[in-house]
ChimeraX commands (.cxc) that place a marker at each C-alpha (Angstrom):
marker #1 position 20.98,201.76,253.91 radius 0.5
marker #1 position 18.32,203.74,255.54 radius 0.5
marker #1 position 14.36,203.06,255.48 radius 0.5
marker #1 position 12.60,204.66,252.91 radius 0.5
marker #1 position 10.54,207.38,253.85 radius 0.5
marker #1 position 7.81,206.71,251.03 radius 0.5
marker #1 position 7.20,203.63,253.07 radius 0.5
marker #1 position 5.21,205.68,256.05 radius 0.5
marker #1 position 1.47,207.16,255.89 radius 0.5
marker #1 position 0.99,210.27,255.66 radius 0.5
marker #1 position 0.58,210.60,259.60 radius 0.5
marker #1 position 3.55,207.87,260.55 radius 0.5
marker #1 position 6.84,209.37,261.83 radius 0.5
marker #1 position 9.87,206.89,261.51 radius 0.5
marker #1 position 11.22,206.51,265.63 radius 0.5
marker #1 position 13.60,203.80,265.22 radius 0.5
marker #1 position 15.73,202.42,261.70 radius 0.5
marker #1 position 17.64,199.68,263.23 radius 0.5
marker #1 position 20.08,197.27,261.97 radius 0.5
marker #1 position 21.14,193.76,263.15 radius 0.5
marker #1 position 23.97,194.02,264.93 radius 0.5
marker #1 position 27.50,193.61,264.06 radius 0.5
marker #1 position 27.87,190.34,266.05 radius 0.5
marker #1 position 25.86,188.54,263.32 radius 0.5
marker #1 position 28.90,188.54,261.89 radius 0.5
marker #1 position 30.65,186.94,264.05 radius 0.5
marker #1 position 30.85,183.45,262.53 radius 0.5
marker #1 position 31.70,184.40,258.92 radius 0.5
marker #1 position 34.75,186.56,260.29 radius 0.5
marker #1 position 35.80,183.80,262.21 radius 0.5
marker #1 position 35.85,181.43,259.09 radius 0.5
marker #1 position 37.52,184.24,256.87 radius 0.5
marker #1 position 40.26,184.45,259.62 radius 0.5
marker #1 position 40.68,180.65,259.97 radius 0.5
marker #1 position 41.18,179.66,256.14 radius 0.5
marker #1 position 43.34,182.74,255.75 radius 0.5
marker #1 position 45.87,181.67,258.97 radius 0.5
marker #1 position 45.38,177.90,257.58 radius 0.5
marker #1 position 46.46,179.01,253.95 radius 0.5
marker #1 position 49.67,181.02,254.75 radius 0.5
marker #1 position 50.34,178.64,257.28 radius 0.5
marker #1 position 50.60,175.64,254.69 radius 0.5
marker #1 position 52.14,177.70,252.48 radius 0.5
marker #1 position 55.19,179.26,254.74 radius 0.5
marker #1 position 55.71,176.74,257.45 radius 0.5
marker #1 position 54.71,173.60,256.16 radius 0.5
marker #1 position 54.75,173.80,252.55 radius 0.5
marker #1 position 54.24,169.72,251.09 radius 0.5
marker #1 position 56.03,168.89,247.93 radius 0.5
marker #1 position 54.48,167.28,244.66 radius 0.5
marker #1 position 50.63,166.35,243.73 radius 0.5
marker #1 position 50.11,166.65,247.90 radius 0.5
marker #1 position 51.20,170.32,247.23 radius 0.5
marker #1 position 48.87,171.22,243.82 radius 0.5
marker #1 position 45.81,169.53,246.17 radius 0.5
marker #1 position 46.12,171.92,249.11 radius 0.5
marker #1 position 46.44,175.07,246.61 radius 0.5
marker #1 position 43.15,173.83,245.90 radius 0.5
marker #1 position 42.08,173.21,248.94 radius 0.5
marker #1 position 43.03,176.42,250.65 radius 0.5
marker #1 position 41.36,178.85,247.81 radius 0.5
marker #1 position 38.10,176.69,248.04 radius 0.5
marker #1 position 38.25,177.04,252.13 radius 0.5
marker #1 position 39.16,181.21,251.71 radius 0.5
marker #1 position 36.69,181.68,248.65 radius 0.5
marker #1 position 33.73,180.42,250.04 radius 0.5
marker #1 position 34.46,181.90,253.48 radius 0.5
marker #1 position 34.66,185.23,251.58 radius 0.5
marker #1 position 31.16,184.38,250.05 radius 0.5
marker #1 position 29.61,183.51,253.35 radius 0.5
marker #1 position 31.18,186.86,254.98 radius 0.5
marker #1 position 29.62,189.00,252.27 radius 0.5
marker #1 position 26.23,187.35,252.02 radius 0.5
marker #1 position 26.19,188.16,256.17 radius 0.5
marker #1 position 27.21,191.49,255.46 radius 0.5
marker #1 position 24.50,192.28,252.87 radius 0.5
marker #1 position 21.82,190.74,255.25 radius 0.5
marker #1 position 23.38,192.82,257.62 radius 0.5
marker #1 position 22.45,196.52,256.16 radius 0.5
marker #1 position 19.60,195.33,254.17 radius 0.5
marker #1 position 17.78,193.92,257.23 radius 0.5
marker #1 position 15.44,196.93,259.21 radius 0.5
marker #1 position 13.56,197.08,262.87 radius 0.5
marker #1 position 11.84,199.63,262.71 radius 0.5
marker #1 position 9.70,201.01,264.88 radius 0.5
marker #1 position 7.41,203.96,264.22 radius 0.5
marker #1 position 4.54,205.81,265.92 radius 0.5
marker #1 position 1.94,203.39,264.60 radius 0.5
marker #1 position 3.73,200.14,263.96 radius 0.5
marker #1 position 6.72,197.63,264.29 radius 0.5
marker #1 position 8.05,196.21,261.48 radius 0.5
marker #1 position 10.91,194.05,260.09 radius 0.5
marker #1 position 12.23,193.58,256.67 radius 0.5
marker #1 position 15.03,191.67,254.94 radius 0.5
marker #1 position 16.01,190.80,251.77 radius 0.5
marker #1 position 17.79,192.57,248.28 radius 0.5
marker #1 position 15.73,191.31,245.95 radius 0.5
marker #1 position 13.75,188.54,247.11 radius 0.5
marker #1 position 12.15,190.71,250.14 radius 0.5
marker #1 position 10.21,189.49,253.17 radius 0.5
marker #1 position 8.80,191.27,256.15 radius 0.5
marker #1 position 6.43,191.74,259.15 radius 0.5
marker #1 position 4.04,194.81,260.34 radius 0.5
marker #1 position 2.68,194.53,263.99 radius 0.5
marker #1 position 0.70,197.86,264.74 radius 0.5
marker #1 position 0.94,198.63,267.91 radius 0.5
marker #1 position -2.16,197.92,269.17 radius 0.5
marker #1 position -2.08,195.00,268.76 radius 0.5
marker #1 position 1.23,194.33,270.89 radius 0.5
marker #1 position 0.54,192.46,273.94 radius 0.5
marker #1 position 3.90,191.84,275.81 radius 0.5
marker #1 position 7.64,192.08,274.98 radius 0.5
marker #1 position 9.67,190.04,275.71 radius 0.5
marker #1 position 13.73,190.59,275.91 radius 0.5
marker #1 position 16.53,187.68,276.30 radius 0.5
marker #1 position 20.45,188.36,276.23 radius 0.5
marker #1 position 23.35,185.90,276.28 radius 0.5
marker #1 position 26.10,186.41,278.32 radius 0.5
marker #1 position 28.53,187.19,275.05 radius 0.5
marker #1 position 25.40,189.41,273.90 radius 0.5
marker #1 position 25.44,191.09,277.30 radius 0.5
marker #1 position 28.82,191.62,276.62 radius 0.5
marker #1 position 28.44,193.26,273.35 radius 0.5
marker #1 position 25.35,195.22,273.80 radius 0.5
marker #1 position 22.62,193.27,271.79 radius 0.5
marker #1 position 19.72,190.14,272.19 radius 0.5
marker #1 position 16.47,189.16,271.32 radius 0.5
marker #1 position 13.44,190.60,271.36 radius 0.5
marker #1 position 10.25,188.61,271.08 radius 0.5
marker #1 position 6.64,190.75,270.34 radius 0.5
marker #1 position 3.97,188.81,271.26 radius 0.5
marker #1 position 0.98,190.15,269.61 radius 0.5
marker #1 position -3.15,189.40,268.68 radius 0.5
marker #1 position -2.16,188.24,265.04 radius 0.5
marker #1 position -2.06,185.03,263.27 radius 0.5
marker #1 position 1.86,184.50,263.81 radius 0.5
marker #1 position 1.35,184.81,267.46 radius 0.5
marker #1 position 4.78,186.10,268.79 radius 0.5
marker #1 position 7.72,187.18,265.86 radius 0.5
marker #1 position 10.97,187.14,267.57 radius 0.5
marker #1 position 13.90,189.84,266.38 radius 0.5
marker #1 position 17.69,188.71,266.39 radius 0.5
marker #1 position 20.77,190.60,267.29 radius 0.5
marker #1 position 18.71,193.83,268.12 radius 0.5
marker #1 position 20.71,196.82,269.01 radius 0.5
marker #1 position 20.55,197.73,273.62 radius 0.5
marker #1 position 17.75,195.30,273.61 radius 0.5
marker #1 position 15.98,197.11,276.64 radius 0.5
marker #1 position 16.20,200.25,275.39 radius 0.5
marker #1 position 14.39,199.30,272.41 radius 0.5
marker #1 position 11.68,197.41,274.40 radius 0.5
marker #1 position 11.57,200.88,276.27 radius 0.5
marker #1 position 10.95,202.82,273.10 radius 0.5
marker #1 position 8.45,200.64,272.12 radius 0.5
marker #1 position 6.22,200.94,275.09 radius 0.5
marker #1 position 6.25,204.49,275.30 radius 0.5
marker #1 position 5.20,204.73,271.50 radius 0.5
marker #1 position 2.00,202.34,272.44 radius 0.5
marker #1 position 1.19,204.55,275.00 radius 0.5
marker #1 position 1.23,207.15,272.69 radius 0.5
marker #1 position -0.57,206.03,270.51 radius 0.5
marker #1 position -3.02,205.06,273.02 radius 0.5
marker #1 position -3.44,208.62,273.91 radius 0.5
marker #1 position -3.70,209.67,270.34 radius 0.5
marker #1 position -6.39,207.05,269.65 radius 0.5
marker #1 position -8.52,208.76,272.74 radius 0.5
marker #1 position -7.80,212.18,271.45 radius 0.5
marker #1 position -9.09,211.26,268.63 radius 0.5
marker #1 position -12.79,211.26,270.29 radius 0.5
marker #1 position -12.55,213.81,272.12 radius 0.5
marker #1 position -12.12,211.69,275.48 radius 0.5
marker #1 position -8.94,213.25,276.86 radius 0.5
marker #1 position -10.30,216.91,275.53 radius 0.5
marker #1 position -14.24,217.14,276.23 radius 0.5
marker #1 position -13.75,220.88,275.24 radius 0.5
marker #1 position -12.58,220.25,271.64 radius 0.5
marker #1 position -16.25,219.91,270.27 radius 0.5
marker #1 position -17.54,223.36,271.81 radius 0.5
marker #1 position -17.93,225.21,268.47 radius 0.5
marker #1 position -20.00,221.82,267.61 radius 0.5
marker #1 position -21.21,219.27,269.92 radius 0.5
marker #1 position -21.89,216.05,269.18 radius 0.5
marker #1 position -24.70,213.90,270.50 radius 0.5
marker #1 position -23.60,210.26,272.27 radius 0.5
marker #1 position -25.36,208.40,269.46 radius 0.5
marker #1 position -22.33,210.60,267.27 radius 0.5
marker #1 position -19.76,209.82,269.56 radius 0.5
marker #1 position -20.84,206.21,270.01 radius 0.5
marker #1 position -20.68,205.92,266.00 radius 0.5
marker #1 position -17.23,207.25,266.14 radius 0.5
marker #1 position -16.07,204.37,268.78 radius 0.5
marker #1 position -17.82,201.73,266.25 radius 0.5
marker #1 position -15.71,203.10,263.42 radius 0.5
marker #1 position -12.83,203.15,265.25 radius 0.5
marker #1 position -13.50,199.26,266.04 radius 0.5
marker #1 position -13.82,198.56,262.66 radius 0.5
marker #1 position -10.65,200.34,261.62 radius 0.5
marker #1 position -8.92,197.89,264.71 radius 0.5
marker #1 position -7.84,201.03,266.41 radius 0.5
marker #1 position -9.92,200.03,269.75 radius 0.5
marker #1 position -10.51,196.61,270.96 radius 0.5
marker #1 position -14.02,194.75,271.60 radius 0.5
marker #1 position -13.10,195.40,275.40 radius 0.5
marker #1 position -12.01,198.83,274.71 radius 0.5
marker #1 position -15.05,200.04,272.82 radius 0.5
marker #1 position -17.40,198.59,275.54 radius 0.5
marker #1 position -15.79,200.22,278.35 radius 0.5
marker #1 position -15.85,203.78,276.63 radius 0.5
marker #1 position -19.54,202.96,274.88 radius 0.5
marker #1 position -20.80,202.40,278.60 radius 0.5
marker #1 position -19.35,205.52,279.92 radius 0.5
marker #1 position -20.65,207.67,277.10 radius 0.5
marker #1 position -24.14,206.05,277.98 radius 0.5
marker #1 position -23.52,206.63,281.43 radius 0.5
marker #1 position -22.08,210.20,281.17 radius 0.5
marker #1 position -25.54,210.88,278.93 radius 0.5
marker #1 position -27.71,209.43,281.74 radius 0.5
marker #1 position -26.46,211.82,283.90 radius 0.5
marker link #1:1,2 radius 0.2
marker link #1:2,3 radius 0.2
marker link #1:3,4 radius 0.2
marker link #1:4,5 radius 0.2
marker link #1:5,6 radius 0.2
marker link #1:6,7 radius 0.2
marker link #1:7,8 radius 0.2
marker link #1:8,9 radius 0.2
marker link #1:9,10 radius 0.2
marker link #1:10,11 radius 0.2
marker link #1:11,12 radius 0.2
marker link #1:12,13 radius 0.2
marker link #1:13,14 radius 0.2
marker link #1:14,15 radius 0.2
marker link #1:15,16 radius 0.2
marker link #1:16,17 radius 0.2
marker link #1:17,18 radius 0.2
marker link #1:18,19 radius 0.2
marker link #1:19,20 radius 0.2
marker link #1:20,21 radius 0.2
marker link #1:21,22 radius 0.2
marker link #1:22,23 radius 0.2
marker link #1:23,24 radius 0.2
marker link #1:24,25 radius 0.2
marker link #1:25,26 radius 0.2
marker link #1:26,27 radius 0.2
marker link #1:27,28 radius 0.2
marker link #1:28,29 radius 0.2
marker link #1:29,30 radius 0.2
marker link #1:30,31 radius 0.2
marker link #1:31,32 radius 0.2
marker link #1:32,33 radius 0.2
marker link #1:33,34 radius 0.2
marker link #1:34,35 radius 0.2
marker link #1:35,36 radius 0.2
marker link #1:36,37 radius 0.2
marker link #1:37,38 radius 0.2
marker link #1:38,39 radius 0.2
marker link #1:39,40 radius 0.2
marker link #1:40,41 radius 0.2
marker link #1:41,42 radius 0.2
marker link #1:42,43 radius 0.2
marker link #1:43,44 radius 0.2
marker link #1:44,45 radius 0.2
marker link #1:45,46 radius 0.2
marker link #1:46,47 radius 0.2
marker link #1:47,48 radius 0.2
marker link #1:48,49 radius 0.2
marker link #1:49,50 radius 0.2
marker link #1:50,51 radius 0.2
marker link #1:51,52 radius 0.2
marker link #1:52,53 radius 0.2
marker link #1:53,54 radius 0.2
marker link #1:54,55 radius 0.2
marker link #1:55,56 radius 0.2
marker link #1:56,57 radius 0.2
marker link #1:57,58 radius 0.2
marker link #1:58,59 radius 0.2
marker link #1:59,60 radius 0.2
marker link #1:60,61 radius 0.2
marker link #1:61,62 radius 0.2
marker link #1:62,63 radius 0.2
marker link #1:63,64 radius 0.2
marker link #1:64,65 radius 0.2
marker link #1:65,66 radius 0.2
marker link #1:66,67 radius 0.2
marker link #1:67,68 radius 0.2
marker link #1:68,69 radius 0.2
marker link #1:69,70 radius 0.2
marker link #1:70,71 radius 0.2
marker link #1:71,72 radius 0.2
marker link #1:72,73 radius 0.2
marker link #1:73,74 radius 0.2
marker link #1:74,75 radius 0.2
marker link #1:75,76 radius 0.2
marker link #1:76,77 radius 0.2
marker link #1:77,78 radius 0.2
marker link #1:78,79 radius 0.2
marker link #1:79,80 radius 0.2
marker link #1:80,81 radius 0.2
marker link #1:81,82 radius 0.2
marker link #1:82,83 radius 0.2
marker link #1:83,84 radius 0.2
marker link #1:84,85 radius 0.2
marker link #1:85,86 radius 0.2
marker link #1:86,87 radius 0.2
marker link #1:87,88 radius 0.2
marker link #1:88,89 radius 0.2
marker link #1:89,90 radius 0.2
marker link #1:90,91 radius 0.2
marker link #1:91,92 radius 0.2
marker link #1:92,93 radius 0.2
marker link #1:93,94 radius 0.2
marker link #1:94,95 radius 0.2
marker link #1:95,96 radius 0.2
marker link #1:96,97 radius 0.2
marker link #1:97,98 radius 0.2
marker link #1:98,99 radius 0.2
marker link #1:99,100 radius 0.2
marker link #1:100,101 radius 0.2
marker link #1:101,102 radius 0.2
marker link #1:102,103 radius 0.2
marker link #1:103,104 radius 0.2
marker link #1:104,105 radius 0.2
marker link #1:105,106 radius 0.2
marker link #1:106,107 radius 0.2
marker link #1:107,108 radius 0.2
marker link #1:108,109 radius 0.2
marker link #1:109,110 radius 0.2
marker link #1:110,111 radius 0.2
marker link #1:111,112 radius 0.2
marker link #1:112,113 radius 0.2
marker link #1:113,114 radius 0.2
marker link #1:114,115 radius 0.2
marker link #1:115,116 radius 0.2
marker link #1:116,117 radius 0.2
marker link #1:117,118 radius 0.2
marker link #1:118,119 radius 0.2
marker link #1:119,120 radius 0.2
marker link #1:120,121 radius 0.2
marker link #1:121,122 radius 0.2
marker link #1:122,123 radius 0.2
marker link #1:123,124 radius 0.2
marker link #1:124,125 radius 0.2
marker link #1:125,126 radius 0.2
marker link #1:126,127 radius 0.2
marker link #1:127,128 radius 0.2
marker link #1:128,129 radius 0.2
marker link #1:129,130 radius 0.2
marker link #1:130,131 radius 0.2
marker link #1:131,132 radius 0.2
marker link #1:132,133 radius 0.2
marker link #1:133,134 radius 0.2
marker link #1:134,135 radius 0.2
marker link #1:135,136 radius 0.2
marker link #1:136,137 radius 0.2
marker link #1:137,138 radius 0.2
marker link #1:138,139 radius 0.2
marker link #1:139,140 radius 0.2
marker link #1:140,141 radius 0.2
marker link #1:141,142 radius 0.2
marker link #1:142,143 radius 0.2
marker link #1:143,144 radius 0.2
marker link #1:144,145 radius 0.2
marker link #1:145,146 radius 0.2
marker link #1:146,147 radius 0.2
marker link #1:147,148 radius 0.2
marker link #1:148,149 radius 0.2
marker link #1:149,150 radius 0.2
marker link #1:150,151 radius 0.2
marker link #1:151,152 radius 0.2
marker link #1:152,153 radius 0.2
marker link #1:153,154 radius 0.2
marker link #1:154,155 radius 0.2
marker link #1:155,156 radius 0.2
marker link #1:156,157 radius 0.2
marker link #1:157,158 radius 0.2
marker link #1:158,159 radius 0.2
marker link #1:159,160 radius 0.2
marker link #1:160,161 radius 0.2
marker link #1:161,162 radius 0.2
marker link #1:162,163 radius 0.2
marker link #1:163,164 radius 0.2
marker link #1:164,165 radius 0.2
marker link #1:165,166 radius 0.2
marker link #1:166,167 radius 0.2
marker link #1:167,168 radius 0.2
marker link #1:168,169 radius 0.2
marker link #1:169,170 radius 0.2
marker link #1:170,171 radius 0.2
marker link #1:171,172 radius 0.2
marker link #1:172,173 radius 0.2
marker link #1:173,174 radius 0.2
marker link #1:174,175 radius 0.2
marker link #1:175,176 radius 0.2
marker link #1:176,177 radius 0.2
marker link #1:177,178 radius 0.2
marker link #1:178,179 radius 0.2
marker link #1:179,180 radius 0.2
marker link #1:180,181 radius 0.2
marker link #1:181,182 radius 0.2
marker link #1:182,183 radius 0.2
marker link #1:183,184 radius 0.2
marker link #1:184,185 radius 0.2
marker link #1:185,186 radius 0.2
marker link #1:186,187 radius 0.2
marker link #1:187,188 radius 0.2
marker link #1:188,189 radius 0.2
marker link #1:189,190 radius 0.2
marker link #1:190,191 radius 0.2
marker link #1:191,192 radius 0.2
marker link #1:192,193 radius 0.2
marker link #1:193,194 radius 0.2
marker link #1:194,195 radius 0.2
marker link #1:195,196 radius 0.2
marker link #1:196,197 radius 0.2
marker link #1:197,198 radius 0.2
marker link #1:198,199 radius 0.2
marker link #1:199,200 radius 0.2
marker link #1:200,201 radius 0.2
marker link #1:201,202 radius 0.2
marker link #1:202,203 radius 0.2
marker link #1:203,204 radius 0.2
marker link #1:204,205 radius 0.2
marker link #1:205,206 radius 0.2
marker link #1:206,207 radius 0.2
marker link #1:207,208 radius 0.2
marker link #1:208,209 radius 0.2
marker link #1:209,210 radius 0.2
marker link #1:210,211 radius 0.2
marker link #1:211,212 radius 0.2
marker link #1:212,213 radius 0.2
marker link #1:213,214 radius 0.2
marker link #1:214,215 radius 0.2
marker link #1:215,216 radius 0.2
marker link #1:216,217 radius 0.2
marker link #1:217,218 radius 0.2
view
């Protein structure tokens, strides 16, 4: 089940659509396969006789029903649950029809961290924690996909977004306003919308406000 495109802005591109990965499985297979090997093992080799008998029919469809259950409630979380990252934000969602989910822009991602297991090592997945300037503080993804790779990917899309945000006034392209310039008062204005909107920090928009004053000076 793929992310729905209607979900992006106008502007957003979809990098990543990731699902958890198959070793969240793990457990319910494991019970399946146990109360399947336990039932035809009652039944063929040691098959009781009697009311003992009637009580581990019972027994054996309650123990291979409900490990059926658990397997396909995993399996649902499984391809309903999404990391995805795009060129403006992370975000994680889960759920059929009771949803939840989590949007970190990038911006305001301040460190990732990864941690693998040795079985995870094994199997290609881990953890990935996002610590970020929100109110949740860090938000920590299970069973992601090549862990590193993905911590990779998300990097590079911050500091592409960080270039985007500068092209944006004109800082990495002093050319672009030939046809029109713009006084520093204008492009000052700009940097104090741009804090508003959250797409610069306090520290940010000092640093470029005082070398717009100091670029004017001169």
């Amino acid at each position: 089940m793929a992310f729905k495109s209607s979900e992006l802005h106008d502007t957003e591109q979809l990098v990543l659509d990731l699902h958890p990965h198959p070793i969240t499985l793990f457990r319910s297979v494991v019970a399946l396969t146990v109360s399947i090997i336990f039932g035809l093992w009652v039944s063929l080799w040691w098959r009781p006789e009697g009311k003992t008998w009637a009580v581990f029919r019972v027994i054996i469809a309650a123990a291979v029903i409900g490990a059926l259950i658990y397997f396909i409630v995993q399996w649902i979380n499984l391809i309903t649950q999404h990391f995805v990252i795009t060129t403006d934000r992370c975000i994680f969602r889960q759920g059929v029809f009771a949803k939840s989910g989590v949007e970190i822009p990038l911006e305001r991602i301040n460190t990732i961290f990864f941690r693998q297991t040795v079985l995870e090592r094994m199997v290609g997945c881990g953890s990935l924690a996002l610590e970020s300037a929100g109110e949740r503080g860090t938000e920590t993804i299970e069973h992601v996909r090549n862990p590193v790779k993905v911590q990779h990917v998300i990097y590079k899309q911050i500091e592409d977004n960080e270039n985007r945000k500068f092209d944006r006034i004109g800082v990495n392209n002093p050319g672009l306003g030939a046809s029109a310039p713009s006084s520093t008062a204008d492009e000052i204005a700009k940097l104090a919308s741009l804090l508003e909107q959250g797409h610069l920090s306090q520290e940010e928009f000092e640093a470029q406000k005082a070398a717009l004053l100091a670029g004017g000076n001169g």
